[in-house]
N, C-alpha and C positions, 0 to 999 in steps of 0.2 A: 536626121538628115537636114540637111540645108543648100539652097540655090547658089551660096555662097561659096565662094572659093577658100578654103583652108587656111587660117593664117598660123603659122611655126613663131611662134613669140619667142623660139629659143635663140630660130635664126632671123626672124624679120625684127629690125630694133626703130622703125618706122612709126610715128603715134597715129592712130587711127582713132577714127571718130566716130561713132553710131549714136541716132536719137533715144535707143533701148539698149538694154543688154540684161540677161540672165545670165548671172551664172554658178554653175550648179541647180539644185531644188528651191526653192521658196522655202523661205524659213517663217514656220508662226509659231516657235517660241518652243519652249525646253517641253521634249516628250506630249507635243499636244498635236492635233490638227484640226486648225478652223475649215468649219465646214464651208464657212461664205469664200472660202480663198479654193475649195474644190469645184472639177469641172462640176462634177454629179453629185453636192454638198454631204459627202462620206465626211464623218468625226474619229475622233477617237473609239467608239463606241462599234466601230467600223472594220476599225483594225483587231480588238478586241478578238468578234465574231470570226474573223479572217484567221487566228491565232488559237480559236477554241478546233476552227473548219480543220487547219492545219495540224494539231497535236491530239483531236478528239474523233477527228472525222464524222462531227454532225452535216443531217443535209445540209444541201444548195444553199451556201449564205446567200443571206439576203441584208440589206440596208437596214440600220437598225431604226431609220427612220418609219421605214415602210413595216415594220415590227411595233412600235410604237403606236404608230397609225391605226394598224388592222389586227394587231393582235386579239384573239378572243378571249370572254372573259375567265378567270383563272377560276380553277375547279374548285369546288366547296373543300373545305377544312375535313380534312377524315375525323372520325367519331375518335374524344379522346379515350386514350387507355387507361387502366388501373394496375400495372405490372408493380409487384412491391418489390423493385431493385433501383440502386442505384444510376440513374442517366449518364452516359458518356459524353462527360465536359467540354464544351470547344476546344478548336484545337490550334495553336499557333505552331507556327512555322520561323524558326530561327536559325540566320544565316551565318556561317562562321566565317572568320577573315584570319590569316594563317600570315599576314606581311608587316601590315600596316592595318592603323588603326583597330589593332588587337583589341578581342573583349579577354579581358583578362582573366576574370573570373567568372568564365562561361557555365560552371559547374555549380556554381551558387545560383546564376541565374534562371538555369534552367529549373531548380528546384524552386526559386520563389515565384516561378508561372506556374507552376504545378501547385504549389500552397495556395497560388492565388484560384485556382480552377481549373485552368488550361490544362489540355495533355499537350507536353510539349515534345515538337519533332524538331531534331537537329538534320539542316543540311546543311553538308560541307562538301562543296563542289568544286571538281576538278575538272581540269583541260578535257577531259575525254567523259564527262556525268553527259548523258544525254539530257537533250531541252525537255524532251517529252516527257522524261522523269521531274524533273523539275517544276513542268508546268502541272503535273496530277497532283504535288503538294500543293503548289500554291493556291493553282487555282480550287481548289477543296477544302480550302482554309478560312479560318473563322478571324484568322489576323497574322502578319509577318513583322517579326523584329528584326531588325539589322542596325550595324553603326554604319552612319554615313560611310556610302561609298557606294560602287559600279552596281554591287547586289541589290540595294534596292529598285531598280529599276525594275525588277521583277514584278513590282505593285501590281505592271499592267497583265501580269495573266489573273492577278484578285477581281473575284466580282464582288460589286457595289452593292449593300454597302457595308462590304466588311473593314476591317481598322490595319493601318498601316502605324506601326510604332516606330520612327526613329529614335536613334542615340544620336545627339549632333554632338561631337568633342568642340570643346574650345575652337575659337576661331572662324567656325562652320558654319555660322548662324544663317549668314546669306546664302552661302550655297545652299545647304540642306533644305532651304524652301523653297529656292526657285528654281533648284533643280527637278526637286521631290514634293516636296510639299503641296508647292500651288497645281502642279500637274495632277495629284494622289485630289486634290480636294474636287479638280474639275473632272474625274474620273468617278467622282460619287461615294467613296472613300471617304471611312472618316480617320480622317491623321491628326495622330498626335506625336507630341516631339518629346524626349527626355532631354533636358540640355545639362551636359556633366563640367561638374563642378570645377576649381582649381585643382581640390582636394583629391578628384576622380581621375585626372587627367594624367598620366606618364610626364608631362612638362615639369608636372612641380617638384621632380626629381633633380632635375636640370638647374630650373630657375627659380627665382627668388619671387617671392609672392609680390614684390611689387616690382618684376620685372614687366616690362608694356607686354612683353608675351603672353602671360597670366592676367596681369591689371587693365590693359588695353590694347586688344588685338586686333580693333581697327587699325592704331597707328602702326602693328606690321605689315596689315592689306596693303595700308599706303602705299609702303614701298614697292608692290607689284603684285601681279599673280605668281613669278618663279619665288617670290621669298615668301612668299605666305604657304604657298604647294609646299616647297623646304622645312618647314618649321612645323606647319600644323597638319598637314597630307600624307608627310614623308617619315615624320619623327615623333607621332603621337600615339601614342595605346589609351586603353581604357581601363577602369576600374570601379565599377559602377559603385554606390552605395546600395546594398540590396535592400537595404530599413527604405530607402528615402522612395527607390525605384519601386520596390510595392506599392504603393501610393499609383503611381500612373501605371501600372499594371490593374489595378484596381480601377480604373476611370477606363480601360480598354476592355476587363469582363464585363463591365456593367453594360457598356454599348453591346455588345455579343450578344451577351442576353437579351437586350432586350429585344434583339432579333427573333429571339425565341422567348418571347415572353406565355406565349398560350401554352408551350408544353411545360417552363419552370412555374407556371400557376398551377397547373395540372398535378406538375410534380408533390407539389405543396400540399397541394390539398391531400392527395393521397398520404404521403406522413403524416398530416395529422390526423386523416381519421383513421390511423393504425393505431 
């Protein structure tokens, strides 16, 4: 509401002059919210609990500050076990993209997260997959891969600090971080990025290895965001190398683990004195 009388910008073609103006929301920056710019200094961490209230139905959120604050302290470590079976591996959560920016060889993939440890769960989400489906994987997930794009944003139902993996294809370098990346890192999140090759990319079918598309794809940014969206958004797949992409699949079980370092000590110990 405002004391102000309505102006029609469609029909008033008059310049008007104000000491302020808002308009829209306040913006602090891709997928964040600074707390100093809230009335009641709510974060990210905020919305988070708001998203667990909405798809989990825990009590009465409360401010993850005043969580912070007064939380008591966390219960002693249960007695370890000595069960002689094998432990169920973390589990990663991989996104499928069906248009653009295809993983092309999602079927090798998934088996070299599974060589690498991982149980791996495929979701491929349609118009009508409910959130609440969605957010019981993620947010119960020990890490999420995806290639750049809209799917990752899903980061924010992960809690910290599990690993967010992107695929950035060619050309992606800046979006994929400040879209995803620097947000995924102030989220507590540890991210790491694959970044695919000429070799890896659907372009190099196209173009000539020392096309600026492949050799330098800043000078296609130049030309704008619709030519770069055209080229690299619009008209790119993937095809990962699964020898080279083991390697950072390996640098994503190691951080998991050592989330759980007390029970794979544990674990350890009991094979060997078998």
């Amino acid at each position: 509401m405002s004391k102000y009388r309505i102006v029609d910008l469609a029909a008033d073609q008059r310049v008007h002059c104000f000491s302020e103006m808002i308009v829209g929301l306040r913006f602090h920056g891709e997928l964040v919210i600074d707390p100093q710019q809230m009335p009641n200094g709510e974060g990210i961490q905020d919305f988070q609990a708001l998203l667990r209230q909405a798809f989990d139905g825990p009590p009465l959120l409360r401010k993850s500050r005043q969580r912070r604050q007064q939380a008591p302290p966390p219960p002693p470590p249960p007695p370890p076990t000595f069960e002689h079976r094998e432990p169920a591996g973390p589990r990663i959560v991989i996104f499928v993209r069906n248009q653009t920016r295809v993983l092309l060889n999602l079927r090798e993939v998934v088996e070299a997260c599974e060589e690498a440890g991982f149980r791996a769960q495929v979701v491929d989400a349609k118009q009508h997959t409910p959130l609440a489906a969605i957010h019981r994987a993620v947010a119960s997930s020990d890490a999420l891969l995806a290639v750049h794009g809209a799917a990752v944003t899903h980061f924010l139902f992960m809690r910290p600090p599990a690993a967010l993996l992107q695929i950035v294809p060619i050309g992606l370098d800046w979006a994929a971080d400040a879209f995803y990346g620097a947000p995924a890192r102030r989220l507590g999140l540890e991210y790491v990025e694959y970044k695919v090759s000429a070799e890896e990319s659907s372009l190099s079918d196209e173009y000539d290895r020392r096309s600026p598309v492949l050799a330098d794809p800043s000078a296609v940014a130049g030309r704008g965001w619709w030519e770069m969206k055209k080229v690299y958004m619009d008209k790119q797949n993937v095809r990962v190398n699964v020898s080279r992409f083991s390697a950072t699949l390996q640098r994503v079980y190691r951080h998991v683990c050592a989330l759980h370092l007390h029970a794979c000590v544990r674990v350890h110990d009991v094979h060997a004195s078998v």
